[in-house]
C-alpha positions as protocol buffer text, in pm:
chain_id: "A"
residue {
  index: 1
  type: UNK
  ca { x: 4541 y: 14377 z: -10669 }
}
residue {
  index: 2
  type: UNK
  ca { x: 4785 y: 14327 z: -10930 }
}
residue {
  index: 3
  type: UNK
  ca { x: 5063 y: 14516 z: -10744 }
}
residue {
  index: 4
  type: UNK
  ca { x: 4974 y: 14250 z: -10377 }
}
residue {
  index: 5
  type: UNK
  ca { x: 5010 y: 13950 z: -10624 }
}
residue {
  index: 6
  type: UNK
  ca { x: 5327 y: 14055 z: -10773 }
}
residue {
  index: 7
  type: UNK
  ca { x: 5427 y: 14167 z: -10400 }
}
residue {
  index: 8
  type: UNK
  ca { x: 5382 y: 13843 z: -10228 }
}
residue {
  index: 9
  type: UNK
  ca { x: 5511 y: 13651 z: -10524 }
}
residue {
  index: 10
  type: UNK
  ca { x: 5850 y: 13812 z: -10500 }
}
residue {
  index: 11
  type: UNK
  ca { x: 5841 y: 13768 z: -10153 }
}
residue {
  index: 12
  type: UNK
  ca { x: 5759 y: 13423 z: -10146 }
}
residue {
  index: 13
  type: UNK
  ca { x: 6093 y: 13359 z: -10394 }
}
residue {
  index: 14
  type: UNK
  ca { x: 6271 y: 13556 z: -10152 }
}
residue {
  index: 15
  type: UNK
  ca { x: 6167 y: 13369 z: -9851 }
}
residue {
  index: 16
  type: UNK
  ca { x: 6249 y: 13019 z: -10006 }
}
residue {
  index: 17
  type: UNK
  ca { x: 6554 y: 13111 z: -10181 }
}
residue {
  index: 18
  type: UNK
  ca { x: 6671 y: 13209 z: -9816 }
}
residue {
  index: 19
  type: UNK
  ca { x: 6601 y: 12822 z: -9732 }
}
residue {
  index: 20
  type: UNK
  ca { x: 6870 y: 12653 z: -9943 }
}
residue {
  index: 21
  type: UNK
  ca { x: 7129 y: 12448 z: -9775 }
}
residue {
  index: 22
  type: UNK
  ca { x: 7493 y: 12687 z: -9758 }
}
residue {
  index: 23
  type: UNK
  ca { x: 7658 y: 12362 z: -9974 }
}
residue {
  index: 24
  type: UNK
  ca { x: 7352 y: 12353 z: -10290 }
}
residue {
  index: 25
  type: UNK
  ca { x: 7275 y: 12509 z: -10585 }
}
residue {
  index: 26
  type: UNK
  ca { x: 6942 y: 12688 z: -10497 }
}
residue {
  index: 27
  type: UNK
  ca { x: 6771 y: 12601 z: -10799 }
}
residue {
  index: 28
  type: UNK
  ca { x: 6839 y: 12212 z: -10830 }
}
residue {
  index: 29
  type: UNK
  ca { x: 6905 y: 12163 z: -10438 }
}
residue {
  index: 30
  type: UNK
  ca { x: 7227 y: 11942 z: -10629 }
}
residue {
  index: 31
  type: UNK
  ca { x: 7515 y: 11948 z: -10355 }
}
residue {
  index: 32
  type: UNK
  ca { x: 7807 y: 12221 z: -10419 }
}
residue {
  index: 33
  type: UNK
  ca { x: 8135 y: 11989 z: -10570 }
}
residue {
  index: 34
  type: UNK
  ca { x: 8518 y: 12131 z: -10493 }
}
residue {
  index: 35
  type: UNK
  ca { x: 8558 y: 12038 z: -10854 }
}
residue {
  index: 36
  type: UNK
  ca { x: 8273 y: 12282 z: -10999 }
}
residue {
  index: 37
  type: UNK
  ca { x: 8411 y: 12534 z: -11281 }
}
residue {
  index: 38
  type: UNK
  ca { x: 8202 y: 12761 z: -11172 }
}
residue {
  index: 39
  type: UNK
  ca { x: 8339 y: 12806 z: -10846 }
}
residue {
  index: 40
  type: UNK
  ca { x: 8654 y: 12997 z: -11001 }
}
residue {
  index: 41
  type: UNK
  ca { x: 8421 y: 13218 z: -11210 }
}
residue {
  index: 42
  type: UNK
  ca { x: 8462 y: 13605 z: -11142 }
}
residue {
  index: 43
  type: UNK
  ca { x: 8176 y: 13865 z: -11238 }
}
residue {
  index: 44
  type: UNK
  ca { x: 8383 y: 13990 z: -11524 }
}
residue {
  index: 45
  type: UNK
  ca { x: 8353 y: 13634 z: -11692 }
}
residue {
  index: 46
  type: UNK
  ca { x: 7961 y: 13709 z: -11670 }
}
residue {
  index: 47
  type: UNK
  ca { x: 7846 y: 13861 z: -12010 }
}
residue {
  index: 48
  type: UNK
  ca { x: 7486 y: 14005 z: -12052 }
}
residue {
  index: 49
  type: UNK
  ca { x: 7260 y: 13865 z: -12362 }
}
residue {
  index: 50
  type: UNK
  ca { x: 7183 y: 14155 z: -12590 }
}
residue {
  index: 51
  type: UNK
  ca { x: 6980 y: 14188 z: -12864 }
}
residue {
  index: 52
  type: UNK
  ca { x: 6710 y: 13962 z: -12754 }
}
């Protein structure tokens, strides 16, 4: 049961994350600016947390 939960769950964020306007952050739904710093950011600018 445990393992159908987690399964639909996960698919459920999958479907509605697939629902987001091409111009908005998914999360917020806030429109997409020219002017956003993150839209020059490259993977190798992304650092992962360790430690925690």
């Amino acid at each position: 049961m445990k393992l159908f939960a987690s399964s639909l769950l996960i698919g459920a964020i999958l479907a509605m994350s697939g629902c987001t306007e091409p111009d908005t952050y998914p999360v917020t739904g806030i429109e997409c600016d020219p002017n956003d710093p993150v839209q020059d950011m490259d993977a190798s600018e992304c650092t992962a947390v360790s430690g925690i």
